[in-house]
N, C-alpha and C positions, 0 to 999 in steps of 0.2 A: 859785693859792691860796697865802697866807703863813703856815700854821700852824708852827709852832716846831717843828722834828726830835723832839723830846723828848713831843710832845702823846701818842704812844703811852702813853710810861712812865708821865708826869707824870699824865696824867686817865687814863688805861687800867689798863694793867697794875702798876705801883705802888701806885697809888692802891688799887688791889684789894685789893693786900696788907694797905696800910696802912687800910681804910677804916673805917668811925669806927660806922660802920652801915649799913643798906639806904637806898634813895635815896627822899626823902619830899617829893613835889611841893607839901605844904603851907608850907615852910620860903618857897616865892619870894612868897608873901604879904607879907613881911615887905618886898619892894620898890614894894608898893603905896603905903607912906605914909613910905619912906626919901626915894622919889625928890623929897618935897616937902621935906625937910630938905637935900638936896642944892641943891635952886635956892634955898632961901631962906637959908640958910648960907653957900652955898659959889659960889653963881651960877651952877649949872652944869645946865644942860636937858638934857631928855630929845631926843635926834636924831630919836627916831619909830621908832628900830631897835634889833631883838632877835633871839636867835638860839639855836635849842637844839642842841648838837650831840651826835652817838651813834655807835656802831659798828655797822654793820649785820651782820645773819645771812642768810649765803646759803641760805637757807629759802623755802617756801611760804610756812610759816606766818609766819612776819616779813612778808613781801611785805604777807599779808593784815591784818596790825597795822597797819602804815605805810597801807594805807587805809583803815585806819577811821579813822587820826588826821586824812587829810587831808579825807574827808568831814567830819569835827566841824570842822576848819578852814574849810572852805565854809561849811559852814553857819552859821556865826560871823561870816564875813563878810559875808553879807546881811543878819546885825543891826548888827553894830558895825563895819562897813569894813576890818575889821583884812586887809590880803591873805596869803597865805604860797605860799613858794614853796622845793620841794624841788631843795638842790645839793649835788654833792659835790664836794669837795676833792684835792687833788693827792697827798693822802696817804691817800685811800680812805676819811676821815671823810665823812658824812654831815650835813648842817646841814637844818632848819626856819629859812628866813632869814622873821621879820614884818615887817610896815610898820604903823601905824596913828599918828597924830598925838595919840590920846588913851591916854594912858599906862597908864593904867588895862586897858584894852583887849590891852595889850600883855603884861602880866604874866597876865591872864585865857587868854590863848591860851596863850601857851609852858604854863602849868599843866595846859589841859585833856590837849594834847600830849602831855608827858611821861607826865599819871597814865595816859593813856589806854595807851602803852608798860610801863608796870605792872603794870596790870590785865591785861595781855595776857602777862603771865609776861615779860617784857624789861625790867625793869627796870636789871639789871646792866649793861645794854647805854648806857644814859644815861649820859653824859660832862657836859659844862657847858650852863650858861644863862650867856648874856651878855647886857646891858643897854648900851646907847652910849649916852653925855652929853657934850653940847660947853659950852664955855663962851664967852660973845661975844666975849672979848679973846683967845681960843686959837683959834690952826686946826688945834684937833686933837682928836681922840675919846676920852676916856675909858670906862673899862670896869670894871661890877661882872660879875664870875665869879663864877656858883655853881659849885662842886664835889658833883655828885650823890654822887661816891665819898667825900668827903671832909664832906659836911654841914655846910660853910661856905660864905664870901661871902669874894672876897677883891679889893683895886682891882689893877687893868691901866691905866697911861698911858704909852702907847710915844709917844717923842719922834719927831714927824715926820720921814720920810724917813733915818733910821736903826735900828739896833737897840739901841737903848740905852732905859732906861726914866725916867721922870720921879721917882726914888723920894721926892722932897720931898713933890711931889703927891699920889702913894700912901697913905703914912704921914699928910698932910694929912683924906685921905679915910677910914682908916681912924680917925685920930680925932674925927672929928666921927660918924660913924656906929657907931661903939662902943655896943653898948646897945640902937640900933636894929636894928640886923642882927647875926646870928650870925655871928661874923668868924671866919675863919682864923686862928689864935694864933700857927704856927708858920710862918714867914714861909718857909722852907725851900719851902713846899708853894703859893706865891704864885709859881705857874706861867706865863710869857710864851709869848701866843698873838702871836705877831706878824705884822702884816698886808702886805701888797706891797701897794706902791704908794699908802704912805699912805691907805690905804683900810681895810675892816672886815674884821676877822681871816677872817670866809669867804666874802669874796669872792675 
């Protein structure tokens, strides 16, 4: 797993300090009708992958949260194909990794997920939604980050096969989707999740 050393502070425990409000799963609606200003603006598709990630509670009670989310996941997937599948990462975070090809599909799931952690008293415990978009002349993933702590949207384009970021791209993305999504103001808090092996931050 390539999460950034910093994903503690940055989404965790900073972010807490710093946080802006309580985390409100209605805010990633807002990606239902961006991600169509991204391809028709900017060229850039949806991959078909999304990802919620959290901190777990060595709990009962948490155990029994996490399946309830992953029943309403099943069962979502006998309507709309979407799959999910529960992993964790090198640094003890927790990911909902989706798949589904209709994007739509893809924001409806990570939504039921989160409120469903919520509603279950664990809200504080939600860290980001991630969104991957590639573009046909790039071989490389794009990423919108929501910040549950934070109540923004902010872009991720780590340059393949290093740890450096695209910030043209970023900034690119953030101007064109200004307006449409609730952005990150304070660029400070435009946190790198970076991935190994060129691949997506939680795998």
């Amino acid at each position: 797993m390539g999460l950034f050393d910093g994903l503690k502070q940055a989404l965790g425990l900073k972010a807490e300090a710093d946080a802006t409000r309580d985390a409100d799963p209605d805010d990633l609606w807002g990606m239902s009708t961006a991600y169509v200003t991204m391809e028709a603006d900017l060229g850039y598709a949806p991959t078909g992958d999304a990802a919620l990630c959290f901190a777990a509670v060595d709990s009962t009670d948490f155990t029994d949260a996490l399946e309830n989310v992953e029943a309403i996941l099943q069962a979502g997937e006998a309507e709309t194909g979407t799959t999910a599948e529960f992993v964790e990462d090198s640094h003890g975070y927790h990911w909902v990794v989706l798949e589904d090809d209709t994007f739509e599909d893809l924001v409806t799931s990570i939504h039921f997920a989160a409120d469903e952690l919520i509603e279950q008293g664990y809200g504080s415990r939600l860290l980001a939604a991630l969104f991957a978009f590639q573009h046909p002349s790039e071989n490389r993933s794009v990423y919108w980050v929501y910040s549950f702590r934070r109540g923004a949207y902010y872009p991720f384009a780590p340059m393949p096969g290093k740890r450096e970021r695209d910030s043209s791209a970023e900034f690119k993305l953030q101007s064109v989707l200004d307006g449409e999504l609730d952005l990150e103001d304070d660029e400070a808090y435009w946190y790198p999740l970076w991935p190994e092996d060129d691949g997506h931050p939680w795998e």
